[in-house]
C-alpha positions as CSV (number, residue, x, y, z in Angstrom):
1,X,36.1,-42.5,-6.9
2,X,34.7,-46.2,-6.0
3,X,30.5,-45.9,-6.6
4,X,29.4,-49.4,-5.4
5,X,26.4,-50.5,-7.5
6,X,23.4,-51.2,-4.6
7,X,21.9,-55.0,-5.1
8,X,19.0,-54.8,-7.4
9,X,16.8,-57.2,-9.2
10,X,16.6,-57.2,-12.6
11,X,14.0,-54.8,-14.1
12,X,12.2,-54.2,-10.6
13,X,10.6,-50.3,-11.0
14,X,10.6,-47.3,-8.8
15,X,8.4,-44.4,-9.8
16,X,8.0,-40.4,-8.5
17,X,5.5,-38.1,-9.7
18,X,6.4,-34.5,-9.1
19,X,3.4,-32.3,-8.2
20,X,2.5,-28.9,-7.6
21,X,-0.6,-27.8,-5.1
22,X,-2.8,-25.2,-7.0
23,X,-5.6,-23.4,-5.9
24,X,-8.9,-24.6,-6.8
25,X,-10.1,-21.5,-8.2
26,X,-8.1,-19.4,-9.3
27,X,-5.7,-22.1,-10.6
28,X,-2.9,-20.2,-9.1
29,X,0.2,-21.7,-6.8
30,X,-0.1,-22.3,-3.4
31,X,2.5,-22.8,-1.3
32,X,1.4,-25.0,1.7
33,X,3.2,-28.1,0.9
34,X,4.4,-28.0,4.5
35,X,0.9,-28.0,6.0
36,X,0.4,-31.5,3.6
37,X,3.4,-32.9,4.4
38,X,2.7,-32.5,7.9
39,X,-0.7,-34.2,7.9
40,X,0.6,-36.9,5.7
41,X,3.0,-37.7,8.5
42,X,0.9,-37.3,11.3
43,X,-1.0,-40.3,9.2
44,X,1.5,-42.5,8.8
45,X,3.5,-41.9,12.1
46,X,3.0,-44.9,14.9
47,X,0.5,-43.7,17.8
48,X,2.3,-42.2,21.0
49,X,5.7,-42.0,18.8
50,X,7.0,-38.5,19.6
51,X,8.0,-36.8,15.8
52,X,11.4,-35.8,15.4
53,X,12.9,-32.5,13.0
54,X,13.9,-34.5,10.3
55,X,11.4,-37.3,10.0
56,X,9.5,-37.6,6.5
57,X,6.9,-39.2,5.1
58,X,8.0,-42.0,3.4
59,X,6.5,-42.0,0.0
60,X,5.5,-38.1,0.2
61,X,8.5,-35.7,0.2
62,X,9.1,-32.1,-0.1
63,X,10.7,-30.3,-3.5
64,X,12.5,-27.2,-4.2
65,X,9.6,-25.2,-3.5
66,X,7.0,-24.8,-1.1
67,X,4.1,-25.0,-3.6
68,X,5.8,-28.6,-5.0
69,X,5.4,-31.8,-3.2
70,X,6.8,-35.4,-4.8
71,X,5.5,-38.5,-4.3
72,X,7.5,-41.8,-4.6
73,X,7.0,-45.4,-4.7
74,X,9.3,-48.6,-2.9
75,X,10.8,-51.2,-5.3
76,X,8.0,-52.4,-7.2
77,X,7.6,-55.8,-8.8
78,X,6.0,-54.4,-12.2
79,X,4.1,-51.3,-13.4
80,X,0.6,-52.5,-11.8
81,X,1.9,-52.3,-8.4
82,X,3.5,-49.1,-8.9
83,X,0.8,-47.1,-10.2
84,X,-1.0,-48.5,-7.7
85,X,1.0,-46.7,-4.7
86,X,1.3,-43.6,-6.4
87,X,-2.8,-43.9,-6.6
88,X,-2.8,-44.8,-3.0
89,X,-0.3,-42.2,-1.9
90,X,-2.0,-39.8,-4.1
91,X,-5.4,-40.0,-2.9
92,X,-4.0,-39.8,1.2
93,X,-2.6,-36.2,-0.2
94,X,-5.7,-35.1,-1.9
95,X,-7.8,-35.5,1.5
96,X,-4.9,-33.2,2.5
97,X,-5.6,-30.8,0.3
98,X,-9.4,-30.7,0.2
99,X,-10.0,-28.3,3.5
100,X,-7.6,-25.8,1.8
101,X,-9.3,-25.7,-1.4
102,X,-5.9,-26.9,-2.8
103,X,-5.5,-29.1,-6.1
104,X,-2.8,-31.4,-7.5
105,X,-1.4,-30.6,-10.6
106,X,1.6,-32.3,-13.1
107,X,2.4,-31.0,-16.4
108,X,5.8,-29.7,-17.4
109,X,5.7,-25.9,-16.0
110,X,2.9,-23.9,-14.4
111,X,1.6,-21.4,-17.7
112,X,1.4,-18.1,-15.6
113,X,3.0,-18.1,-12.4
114,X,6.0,-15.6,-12.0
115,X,8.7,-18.5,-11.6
116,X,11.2,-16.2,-9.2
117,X,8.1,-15.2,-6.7
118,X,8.1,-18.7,-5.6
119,X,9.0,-19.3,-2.1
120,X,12.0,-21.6,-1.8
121,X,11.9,-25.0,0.8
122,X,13.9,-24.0,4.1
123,X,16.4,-26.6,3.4
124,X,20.5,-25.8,3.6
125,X,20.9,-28.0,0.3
126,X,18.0,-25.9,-1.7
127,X,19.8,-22.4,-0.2
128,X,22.8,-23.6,-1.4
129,X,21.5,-24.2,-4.8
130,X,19.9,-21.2,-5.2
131,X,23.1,-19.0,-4.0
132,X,25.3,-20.7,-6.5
133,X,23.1,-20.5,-9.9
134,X,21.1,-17.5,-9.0
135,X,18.3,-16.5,-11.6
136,X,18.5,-19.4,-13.1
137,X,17.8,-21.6,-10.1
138,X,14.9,-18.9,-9.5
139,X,12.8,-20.2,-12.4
140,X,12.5,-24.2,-11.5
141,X,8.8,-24.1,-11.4
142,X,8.6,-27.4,-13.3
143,X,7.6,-30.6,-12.5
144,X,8.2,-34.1,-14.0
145,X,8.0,-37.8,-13.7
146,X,11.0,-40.0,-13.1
147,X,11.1,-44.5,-13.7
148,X,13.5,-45.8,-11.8
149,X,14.5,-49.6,-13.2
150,X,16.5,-51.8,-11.8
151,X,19.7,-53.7,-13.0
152,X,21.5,-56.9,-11.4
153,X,25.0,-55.5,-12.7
154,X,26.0,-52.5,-12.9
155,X,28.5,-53.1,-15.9
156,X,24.9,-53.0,-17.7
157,X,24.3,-49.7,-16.5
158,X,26.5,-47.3,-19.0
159,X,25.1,-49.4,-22.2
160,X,21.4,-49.3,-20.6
161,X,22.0,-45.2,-20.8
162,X,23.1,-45.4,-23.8
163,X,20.0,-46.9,-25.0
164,X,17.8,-44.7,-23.2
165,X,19.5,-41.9,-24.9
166,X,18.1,-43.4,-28.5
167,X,14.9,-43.0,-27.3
168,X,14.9,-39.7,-25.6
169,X,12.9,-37.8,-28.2
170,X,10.3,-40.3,-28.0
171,X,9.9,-40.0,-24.3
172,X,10.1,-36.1,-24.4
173,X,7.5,-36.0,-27.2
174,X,5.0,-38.6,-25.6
175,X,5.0,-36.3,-22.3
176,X,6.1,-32.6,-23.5
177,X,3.4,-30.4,-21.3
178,X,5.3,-26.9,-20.8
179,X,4.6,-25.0,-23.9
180,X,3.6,-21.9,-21.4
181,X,5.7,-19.7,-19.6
182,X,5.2,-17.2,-17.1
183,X,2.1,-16.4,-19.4
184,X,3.5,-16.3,-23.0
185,X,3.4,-19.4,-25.2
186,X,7.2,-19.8,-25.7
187,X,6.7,-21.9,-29.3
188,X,7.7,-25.0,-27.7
189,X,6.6,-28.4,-26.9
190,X,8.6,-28.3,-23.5
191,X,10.0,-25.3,-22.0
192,X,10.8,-27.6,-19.2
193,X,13.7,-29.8,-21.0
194,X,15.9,-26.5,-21.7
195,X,14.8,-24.7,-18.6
196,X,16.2,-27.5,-16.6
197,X,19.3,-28.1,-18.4
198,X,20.5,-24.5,-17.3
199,X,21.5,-25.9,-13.9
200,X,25.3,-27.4,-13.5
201,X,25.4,-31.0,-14.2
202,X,21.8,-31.0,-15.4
203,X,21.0,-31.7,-19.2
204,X,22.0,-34.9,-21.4
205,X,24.8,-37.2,-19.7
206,X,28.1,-38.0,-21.2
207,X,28.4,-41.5,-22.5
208,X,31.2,-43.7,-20.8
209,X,32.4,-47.1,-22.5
210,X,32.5,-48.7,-19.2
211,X,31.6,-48.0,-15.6
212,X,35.2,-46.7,-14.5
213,X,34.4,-44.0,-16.6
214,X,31.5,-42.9,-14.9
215,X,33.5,-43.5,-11.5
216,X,36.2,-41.1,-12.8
217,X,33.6,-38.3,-14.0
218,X,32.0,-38.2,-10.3
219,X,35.3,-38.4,-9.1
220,X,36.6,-35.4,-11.3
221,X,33.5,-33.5,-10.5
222,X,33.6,-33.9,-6.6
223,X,37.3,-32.8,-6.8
224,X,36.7,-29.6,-8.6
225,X,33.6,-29.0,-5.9
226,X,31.1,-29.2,-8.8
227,X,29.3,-31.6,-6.8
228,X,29.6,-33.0,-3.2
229,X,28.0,-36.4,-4.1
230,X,27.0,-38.6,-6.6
231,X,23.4,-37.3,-5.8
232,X,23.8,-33.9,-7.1
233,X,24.5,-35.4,-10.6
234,X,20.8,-34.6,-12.4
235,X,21.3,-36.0,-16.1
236,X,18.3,-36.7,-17.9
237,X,19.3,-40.2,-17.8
238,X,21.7,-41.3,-14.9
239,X,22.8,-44.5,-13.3
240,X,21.6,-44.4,-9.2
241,X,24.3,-46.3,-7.4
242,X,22.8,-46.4,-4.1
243,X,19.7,-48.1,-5.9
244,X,21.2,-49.7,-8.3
245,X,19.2,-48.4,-11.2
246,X,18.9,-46.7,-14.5
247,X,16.6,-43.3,-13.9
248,X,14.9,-42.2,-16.7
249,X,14.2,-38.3,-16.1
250,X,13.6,-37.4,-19.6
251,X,9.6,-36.4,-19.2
252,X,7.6,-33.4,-18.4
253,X,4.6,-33.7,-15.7
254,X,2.2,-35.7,-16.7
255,X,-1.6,-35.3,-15.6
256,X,-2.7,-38.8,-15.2
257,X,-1.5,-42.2,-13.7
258,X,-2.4,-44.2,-17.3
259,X,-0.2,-41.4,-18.8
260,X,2.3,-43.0,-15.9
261,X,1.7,-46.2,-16.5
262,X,2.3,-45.5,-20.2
263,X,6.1,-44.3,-19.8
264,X,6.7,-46.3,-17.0
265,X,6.2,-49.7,-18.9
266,X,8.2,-48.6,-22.1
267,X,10.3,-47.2,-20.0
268,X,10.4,-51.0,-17.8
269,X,9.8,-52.8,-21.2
270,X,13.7,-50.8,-23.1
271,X,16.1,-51.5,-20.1
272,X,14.7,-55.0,-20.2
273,X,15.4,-55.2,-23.9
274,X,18.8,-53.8,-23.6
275,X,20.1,-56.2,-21.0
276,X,18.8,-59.2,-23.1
277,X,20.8,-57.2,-26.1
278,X,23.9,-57.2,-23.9
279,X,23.8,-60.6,-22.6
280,X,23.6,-62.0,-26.0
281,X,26.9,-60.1,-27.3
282,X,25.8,-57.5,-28.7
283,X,26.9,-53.2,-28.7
284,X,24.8,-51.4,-28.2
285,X,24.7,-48.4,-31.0
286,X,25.0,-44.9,-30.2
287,X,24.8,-41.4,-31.9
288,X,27.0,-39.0,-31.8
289,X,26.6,-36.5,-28.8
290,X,25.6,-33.8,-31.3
291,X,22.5,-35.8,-33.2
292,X,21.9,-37.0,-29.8
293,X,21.6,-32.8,-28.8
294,X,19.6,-32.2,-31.9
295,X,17.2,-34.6,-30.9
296,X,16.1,-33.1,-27.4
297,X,16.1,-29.4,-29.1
298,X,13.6,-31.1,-32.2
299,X,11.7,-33.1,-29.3
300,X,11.0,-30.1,-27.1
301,X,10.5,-27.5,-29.9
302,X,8.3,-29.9,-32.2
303,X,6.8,-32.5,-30.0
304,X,4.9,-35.6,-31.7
305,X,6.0,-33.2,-34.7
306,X,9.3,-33.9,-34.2
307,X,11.3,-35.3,-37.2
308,X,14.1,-37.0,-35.3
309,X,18.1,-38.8,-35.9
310,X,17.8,-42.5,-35.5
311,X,21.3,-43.5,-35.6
312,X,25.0,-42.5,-36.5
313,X,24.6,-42.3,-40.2
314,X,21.9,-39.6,-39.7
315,X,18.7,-41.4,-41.3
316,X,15.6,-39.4,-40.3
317,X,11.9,-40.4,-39.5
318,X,8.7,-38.8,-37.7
319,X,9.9,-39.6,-33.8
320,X,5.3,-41.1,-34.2
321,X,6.0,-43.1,-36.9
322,X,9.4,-44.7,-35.3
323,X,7.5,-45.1,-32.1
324,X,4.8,-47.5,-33.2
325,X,7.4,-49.9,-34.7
326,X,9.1,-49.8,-31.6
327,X,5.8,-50.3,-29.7
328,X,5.4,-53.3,-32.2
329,X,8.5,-54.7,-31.3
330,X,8.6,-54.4,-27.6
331,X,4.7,-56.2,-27.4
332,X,7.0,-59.6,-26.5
333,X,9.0,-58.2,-23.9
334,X,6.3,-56.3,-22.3
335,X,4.1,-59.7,-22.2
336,X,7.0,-61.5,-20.4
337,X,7.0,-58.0,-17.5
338,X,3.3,-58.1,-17.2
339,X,2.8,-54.7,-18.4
340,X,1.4,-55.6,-21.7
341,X,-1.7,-53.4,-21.2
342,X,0.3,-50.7,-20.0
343,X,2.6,-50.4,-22.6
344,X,-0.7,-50.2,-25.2
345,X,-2.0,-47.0,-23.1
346,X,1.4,-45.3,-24.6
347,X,-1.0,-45.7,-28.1
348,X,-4.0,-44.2,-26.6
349,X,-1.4,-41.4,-25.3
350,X,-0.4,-41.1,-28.7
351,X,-3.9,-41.4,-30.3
352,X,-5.6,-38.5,-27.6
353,X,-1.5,-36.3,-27.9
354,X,0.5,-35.1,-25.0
355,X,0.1,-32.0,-22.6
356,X,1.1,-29.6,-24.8
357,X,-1.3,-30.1,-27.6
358,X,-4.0,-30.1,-24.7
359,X,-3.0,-27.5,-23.0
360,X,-3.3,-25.2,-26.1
361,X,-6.7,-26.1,-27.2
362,X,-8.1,-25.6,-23.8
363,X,-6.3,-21.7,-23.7
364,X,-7.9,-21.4,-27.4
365,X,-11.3,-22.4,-26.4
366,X,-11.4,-20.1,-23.2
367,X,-10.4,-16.6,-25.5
368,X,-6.7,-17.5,-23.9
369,X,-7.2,-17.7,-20.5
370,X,-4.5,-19.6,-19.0
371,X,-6.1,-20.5,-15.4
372,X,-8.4,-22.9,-17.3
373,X,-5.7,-25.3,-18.5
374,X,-4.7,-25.6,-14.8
375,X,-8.2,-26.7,-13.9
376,X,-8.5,-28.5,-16.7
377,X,-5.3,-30.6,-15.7
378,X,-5.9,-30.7,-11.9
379,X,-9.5,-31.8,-12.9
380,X,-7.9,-34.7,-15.0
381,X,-5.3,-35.7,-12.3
382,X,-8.0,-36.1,-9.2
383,X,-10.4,-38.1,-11.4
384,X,-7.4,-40.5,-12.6
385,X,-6.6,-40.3,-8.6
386,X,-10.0,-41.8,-8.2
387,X,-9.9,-44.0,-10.9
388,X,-11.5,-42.2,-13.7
389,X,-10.1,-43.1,-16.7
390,X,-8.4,-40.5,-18.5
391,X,-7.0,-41.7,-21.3
């Protein structure tokens, strides 16, 4: 299967922040993402321009759900102008929200809410997946956050996921938020990352020497009618031809736009780094797929606790301790991007710990009751909305 690689420039950024509507006080789901979808577009459409049954919004979308909406970004030129239009988007869906006492809320998974009495979008392509993995496609009440970056060849793209795959405990880690589920504290860091890799072609990504590889795995997979289209591969980390990007979709929800900003520019700040690795002649070094395995289970079960493989010879180090080198080292790069303050927000995230450490204190200082980590969180994403800082 030819997969032409879209024209992109070189480390340009594309963001999208899942998010589920809760209600204000009860901290429950609510499923009107319809109704806000609706008003959104009735904002942004043209005056006297008739609507049409499949128009959207262009930077609000709907999700699998009805109680989920996603909101997007266009190419961006760095990480300041991308946070920026998810705070501008953002703050058009809040007013949205306000008259039905509704709140927005990203962490990894929702701590109470029965996942399989969620009502399902009325979409052909959400039926469809629903029908074919049953129970399993019942219980995707989980949100995340996706980077999007682009490159200006795509025989960078297979080595760029490669790279990203050395990191993936340290993104899972920095935003693990899904330690609830369906009201019982399941022991993890993120329920999310192994909940979501029970769907077909979900989970880690194979790793392909060359681009022709990747062709011949969508190819294989469209043949055998695991897929239709190149679209329905959901990897953790996947090349987007009809972007032409690397997608980083390793993290759970996160509450706040500095959180955002955070990943986004180390995620900005590693594909930049591994192109100038590859344009100077150099391989770049992977892990065997089952240290790379190991590494998400440790990440998800153990969080910032996570003791983690750093290469093929199996040395070990706290997936912390290995961060702030590579924090250290990427201070240059991130300078040259103009996302040097960003990237030092992914130490405050560090300093203040993820979602799940959060989420835990506030269930322990309210005698376990779970609706207060939903406020809590919703509370923390509309002031970081607003532009409250957060972290």
């Amino acid at each position: 299967m030819d997969l032409p690689f879209a024209p992109s420039e070189r480390s340009t950024l594309g963001l999208e922040w899942e998010l589920a509507l809760v209600d204000r006080s009860s901290g429950d789901l609510r499923s009107v993402a319809e109704h806000v979808l609706t008003a959104c577009l009735d904002d942004a459409r043209n005056p006297g321009v008739e609507p049409h049954e499949d128009e959207e919004h262009p930077y609000v979308k709907r999700e699998l759900l009805t109680n989920t909406v996603e909101i997007i970004t266009e190419v961006c030129d760095d990480v300041a102008e991308g946070v920026g239009s998810l705070r501008e988007t953002a703050q058009q869906v809040l007013r949205h929200c306000d008259p039905l006492d509704v709140e927005l809320y990203s962490q990894g998974s929702h701590p109470f809410a029965p996942p399989t009495e969620q009502p399902v979008t009325d979409k052909e392509r959400y039926a469809e997946l629903i029908r074919r993995t049953q129970w399993w496609g019942r219980q995707m009440v989980i949100y995340g956050v996706h980077v999007h970056v682009g490159l200006d060849d795509r025989r960078q793209a297979m080595p760029v996921v490669d790279g990203l795959l050395n990191f993936y405990p340290h993104f899972q880690a920095l935003s693990a938020s899904s330690p609830y589920w369906s009201g019982e504290d399941t022991g993890y860091a993120s329920q999310r990352a192994l909940m979501f890799q029970q769907l077909p072609t979900a989970g880690l990504p194979f790793q392909f020497e060359d681009w022709s590889g990747f062709e011949h795995c969508v190819g294989d997979l469209a043949h055998t009618g695991v897929i239709d289209d190149v679209t329905e591969v959901r990897w953790d980390v996947r090349a987007v031809p009809r972007f032409g990007t690397v997608e980083m979709r390793i993290c759970d929800g996160l509450a706040t736009l500095e959180e955002i900003a955070g990943i986004a520019a180390l995620t900005q700040c590693l594909v930049h780094s591994l192109v100038e690795r590859i344009e100077d002649g150099e391989k770049i070094s992977t892990m065997p797929p089952w240290f790379t395995q190991e590494n998400k289970w440790r990440a998800a079960r153990y969080g910032m606790d996570a003791i983690i493989i750093l290469n093929a010879d199996g040395d070990e180090e706290l997936v912390t301790d290995h961060l702030s080198r590579e924090l250290e080292r990427l201070e240059p790069v991130a300078k040259r991007l103009g996302c040097a303050d960003e990237l030092a927000l992914v130490e405050d995230m560090m300093r203040e710990g993820p979602g799940y450490q959060r989420q835990r204190r506030v269930a322990e200082n309210h005698d376990g009751d779970l609706r207060q980590i939903v406020l809590d969180s919703s509370a923390r994403t509309r002031m970081s909305i607003n532009g409250g800082r957060t972290v």
